[in-house]
C-alpha positions as CSV (number, residue, x, y, z in Angstrom):
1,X,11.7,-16.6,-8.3
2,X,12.9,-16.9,-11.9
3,X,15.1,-14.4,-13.5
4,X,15.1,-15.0,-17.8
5,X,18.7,-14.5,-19.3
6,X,22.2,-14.3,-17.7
7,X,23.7,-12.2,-15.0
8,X,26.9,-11.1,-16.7
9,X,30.1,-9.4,-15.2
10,X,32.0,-7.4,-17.1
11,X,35.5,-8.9,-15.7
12,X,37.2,-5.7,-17.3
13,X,35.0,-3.4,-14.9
14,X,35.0,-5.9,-12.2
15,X,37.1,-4.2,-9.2
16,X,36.6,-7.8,-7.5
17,X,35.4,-5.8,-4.3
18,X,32.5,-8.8,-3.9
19,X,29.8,-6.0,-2.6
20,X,27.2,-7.5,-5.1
21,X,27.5,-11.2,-3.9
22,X,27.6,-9.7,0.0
23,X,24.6,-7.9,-0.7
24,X,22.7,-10.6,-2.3
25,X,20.0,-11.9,-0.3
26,X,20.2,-15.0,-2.1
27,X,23.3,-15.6,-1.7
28,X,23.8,-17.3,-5.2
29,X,26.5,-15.2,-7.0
30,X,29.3,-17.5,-7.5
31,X,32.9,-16.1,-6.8
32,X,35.4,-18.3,-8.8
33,X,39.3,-17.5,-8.1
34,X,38.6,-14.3,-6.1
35,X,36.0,-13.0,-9.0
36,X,32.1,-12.7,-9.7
37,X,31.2,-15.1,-12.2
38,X,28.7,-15.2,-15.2
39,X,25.5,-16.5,-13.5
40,X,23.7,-18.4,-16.5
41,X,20.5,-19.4,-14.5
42,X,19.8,-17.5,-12.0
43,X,16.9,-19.5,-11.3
44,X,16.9,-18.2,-7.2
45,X,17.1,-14.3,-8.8
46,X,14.5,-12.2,-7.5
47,X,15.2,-9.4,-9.4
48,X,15.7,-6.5,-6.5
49,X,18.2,-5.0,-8.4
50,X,20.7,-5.1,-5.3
51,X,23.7,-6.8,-7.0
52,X,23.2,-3.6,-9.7
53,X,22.7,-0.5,-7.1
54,X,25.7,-1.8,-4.9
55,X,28.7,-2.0,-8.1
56,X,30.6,1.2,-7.6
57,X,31.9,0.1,-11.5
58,X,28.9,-0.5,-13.3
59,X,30.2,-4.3,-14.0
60,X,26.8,-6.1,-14.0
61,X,24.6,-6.8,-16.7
62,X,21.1,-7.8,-15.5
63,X,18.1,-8.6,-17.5
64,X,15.7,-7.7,-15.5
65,X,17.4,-4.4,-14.0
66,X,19.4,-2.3,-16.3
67,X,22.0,0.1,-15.2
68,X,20.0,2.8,-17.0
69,X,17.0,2.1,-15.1
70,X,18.9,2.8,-11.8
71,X,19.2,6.7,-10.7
72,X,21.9,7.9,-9.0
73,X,21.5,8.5,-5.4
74,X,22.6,11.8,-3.9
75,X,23.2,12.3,-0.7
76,X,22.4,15.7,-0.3
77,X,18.4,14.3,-1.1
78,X,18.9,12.5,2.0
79,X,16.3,14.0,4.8
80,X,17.3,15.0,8.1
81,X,15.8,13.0,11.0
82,X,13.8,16.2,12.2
83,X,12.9,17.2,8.8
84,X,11.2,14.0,8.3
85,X,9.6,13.6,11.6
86,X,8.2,17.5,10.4
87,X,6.9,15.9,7.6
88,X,5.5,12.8,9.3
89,X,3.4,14.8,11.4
90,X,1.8,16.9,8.7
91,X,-0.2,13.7,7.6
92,X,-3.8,13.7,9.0
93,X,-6.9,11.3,8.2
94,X,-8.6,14.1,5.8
95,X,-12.4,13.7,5.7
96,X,-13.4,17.0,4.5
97,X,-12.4,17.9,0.6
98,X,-12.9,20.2,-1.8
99,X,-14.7,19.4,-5.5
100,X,-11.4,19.6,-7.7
101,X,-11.0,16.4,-9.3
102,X,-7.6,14.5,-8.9
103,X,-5.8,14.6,-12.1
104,X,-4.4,11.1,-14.0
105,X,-0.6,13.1,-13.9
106,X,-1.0,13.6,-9.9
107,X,-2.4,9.4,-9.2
108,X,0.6,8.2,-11.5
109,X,2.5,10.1,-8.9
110,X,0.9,8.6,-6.1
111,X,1.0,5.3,-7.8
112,X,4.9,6.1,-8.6
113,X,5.5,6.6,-5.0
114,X,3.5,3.3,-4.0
115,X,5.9,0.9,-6.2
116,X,8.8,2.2,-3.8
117,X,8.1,0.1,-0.7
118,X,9.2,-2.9,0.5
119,X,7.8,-6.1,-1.4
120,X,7.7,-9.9,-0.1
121,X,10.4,-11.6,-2.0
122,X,10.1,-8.5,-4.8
123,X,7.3,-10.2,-6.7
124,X,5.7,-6.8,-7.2
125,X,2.2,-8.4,-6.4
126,X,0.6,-5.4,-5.2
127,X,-2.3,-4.1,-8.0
128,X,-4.5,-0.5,-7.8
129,X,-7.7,0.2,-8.6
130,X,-8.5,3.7,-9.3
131,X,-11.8,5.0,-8.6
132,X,-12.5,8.5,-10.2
133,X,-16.1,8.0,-11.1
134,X,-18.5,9.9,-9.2
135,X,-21.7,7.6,-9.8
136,X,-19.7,4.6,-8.8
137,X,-18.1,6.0,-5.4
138,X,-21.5,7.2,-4.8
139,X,-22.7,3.9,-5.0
140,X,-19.8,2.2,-3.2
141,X,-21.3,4.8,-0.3
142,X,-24.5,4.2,-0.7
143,X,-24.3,0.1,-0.1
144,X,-21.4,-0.1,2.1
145,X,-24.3,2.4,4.3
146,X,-26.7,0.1,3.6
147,X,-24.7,-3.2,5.2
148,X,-23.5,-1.0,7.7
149,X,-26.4,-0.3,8.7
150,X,-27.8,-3.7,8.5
151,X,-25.3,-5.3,10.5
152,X,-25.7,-2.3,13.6
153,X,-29.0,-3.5,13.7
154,X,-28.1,-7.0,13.6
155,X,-25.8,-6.7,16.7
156,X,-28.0,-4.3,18.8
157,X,-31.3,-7.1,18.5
158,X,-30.1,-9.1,21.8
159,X,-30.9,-12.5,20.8
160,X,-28.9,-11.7,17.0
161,X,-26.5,-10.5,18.8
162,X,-25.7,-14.0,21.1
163,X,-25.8,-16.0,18.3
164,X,-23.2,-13.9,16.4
165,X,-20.5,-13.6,19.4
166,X,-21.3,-17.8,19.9
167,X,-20.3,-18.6,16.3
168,X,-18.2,-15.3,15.7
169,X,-16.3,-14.3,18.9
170,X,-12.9,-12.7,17.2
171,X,-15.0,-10.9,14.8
172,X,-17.6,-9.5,17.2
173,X,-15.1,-8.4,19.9
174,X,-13.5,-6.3,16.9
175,X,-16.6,-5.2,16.0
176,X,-18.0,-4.0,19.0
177,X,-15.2,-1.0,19.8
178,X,-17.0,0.2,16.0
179,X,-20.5,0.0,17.5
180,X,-20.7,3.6,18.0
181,X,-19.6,4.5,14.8
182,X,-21.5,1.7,12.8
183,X,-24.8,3.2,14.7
184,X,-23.9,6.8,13.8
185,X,-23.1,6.0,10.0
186,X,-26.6,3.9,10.0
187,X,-28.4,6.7,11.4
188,X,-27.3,9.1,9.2
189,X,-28.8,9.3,5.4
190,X,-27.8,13.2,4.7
191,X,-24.2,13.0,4.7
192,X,-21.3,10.8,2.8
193,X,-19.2,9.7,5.8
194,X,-18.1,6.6,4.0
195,X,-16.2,8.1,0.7
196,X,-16.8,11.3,2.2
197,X,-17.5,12.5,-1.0
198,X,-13.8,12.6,-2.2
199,X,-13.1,12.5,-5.7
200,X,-11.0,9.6,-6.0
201,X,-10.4,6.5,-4.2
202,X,-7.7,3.9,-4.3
203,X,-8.0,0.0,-3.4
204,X,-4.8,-2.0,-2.6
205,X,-5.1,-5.4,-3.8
206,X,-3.2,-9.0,-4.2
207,X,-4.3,-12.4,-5.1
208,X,-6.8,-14.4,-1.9
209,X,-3.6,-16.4,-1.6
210,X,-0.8,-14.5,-0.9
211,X,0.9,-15.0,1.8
212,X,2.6,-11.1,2.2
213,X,-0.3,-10.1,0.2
214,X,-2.1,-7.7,3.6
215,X,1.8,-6.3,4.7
216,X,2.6,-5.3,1.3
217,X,-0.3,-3.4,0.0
218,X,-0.5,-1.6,3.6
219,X,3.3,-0.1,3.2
220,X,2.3,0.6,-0.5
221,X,-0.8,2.4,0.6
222,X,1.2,4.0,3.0
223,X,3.8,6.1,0.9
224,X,0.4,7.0,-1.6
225,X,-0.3,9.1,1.8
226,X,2.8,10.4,2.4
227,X,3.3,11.5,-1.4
228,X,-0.4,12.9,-1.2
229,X,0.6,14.8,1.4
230,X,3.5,16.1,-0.6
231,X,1.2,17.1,-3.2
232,X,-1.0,19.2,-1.4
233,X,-3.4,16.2,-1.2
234,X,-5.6,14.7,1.4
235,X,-6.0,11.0,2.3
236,X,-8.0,8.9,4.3
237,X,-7.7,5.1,4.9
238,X,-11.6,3.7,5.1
239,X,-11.7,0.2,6.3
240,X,-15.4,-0.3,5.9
241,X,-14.6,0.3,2.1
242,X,-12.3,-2.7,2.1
243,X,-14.6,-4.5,4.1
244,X,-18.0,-4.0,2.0
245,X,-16.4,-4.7,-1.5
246,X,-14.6,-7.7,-0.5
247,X,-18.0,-9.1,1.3
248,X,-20.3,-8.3,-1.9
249,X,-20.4,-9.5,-5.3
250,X,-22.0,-6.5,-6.9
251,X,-19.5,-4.2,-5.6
252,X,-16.4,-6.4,-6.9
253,X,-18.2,-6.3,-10.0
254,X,-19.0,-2.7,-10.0
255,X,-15.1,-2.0,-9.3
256,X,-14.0,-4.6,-11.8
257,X,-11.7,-6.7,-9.2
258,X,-10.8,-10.0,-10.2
259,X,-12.6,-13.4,-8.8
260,X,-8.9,-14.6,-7.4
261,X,-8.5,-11.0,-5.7
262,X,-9.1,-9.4,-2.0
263,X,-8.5,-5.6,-1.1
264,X,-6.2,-5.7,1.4
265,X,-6.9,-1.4,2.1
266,X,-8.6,1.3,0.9
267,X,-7.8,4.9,0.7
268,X,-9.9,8.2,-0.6
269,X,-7.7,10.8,-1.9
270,X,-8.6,14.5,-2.6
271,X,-7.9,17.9,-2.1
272,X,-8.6,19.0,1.4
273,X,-11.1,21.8,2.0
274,X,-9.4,23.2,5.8
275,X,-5.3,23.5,6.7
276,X,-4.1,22.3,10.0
277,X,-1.9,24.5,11.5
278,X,-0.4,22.3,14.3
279,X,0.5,18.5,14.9
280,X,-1.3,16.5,17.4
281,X,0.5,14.5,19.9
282,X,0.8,10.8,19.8
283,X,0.8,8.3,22.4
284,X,4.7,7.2,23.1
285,X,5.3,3.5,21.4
286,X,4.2,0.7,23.7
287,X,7.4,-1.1,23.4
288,X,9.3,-3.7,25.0
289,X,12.9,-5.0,24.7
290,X,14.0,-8.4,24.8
């Protein structure tokens, strides 16, 4: 974490209230006889813009995080707890979409949403790749089929099958609940149930060796859904995507993702062909208190 330039107070503005140092996750910003003082490197900054957001007098000068850059917050934006539970449960796996293309204006939206969620440490690590080419999310399909495929009929040959729980017994016990499926989607030649033939698809991804890298592309991934969903869009997380690309050369290629780089998720995005006109229930959370 590095922040270049001061942090300056504006002492005239200053109402010495000390919100921005108690809000600082740092906690670096000195207080010098009862005030906030001039931080000239701010080398433990990470730039969250907390300090900023918190002054009810505009007093702080950050480099990184203007005052201009910060919009007012109004409370009456502020959802009620049933109207967002209303809105939670309008979001559905879509698998079925129409042939309207997704439009750059409505993916920077999705993408604008995306940078809102929580980040390890705020380094903003979290990259996109946005798939809008038809050929190349037909042939995304048409291999990620193909080693589907291969690997069903890896693991339902009884003597391939020993060997691969002896040497991979975490990875086969996952796989196994997706035997079903992986046999279907091998089976089946006629039909696109890997992109589903949606117009657009977007991969989550961070560097091999980050350490929040797989936590913070999944909440990003998740608000692209729930802003889809506000746009009258469709969205459906594919694992089998994320798996297949970051497994083959030819597809990281094809997608242009970078040698130091793994998808973390994968989500197709379109416009959906059928409405829902209820919810479905959910199981309670399994929870436990301590």
């Amino acid at each position: 974490m590095n922040t270049p330039g001061k942090i300056i107070i504006n002492q005239s503005k200053c109402t010495r209230c000390k919100i921005c140092a108690n809000v600082c996750f740092s906690n670096f910003l000195p207080v010098e006889d009862g005030s906030i003082a001039t931080l000239d490197s701010p080398s433990m900054c990470a730039s969250c813009g907390h300090c900023v957001a918190a002054c009810p007098a505009d007093a702080i000068q950050h480099p990184a995080v203007p005052v201009s850059a910060c919009e007012p917050l109004r409370e009456s934006s502020r959802l009620t707890y049933d109207q967002l539970m209303s809105f939670l449960k309008m979001r559905r796996s879509r698998r079925e979409f129409t042939e309207q293309n997704v439009s750059r204006d409505v993916i920077d939206k999705l993408l604008a949403a995306a940078v809102q969620a929580p980040n390890g440490i705020n380094r903003r690590n979290v990259q996109y790749t946005v798939i809008v080419d038809r050929q190349v999310l037909g042939q995304i399909a048409v291999r990620t089929t193909q080693q589907i495929a291969g690997l069903a009929k890896l693991l339902n040959n009884p003597v391939s099958r020993f060997f691969f729980k002896l040497f991979n017994a975490n990875l086969y016990s996952e796989l196994e609940f997706f035997m079903p499926l992986m046999n279907q989607i091998g089976a089946i030649r006629d039909r696109n149930v890997v992109t589903y033939n949606a117009p657009c698809a977007i991969l989550v991804h961070t560097t091999k060796k980050d350490m929040c890298g797989s936590e913070d592309s999944v909440y990003a991934a998740s608000l692209i859904q729930y802003a889809a969903e506000a746009l009258g869009l469709g969205t459906c997380c594919i694992g089998f995507i994320t798996a297949s690309i970051n497994g083959d050369k030819a597809l990281q290629k094809l997608v242009g993702l970078p040698n130091d780089h793994k998808i973390q998720t994968s989500l197709v995005v379109g416009y959906p062909e059928f409405r829902y006109g209820r919810s479905t229930p959910k199981a309670d959370a399994n929870v436990k208190f301590v």
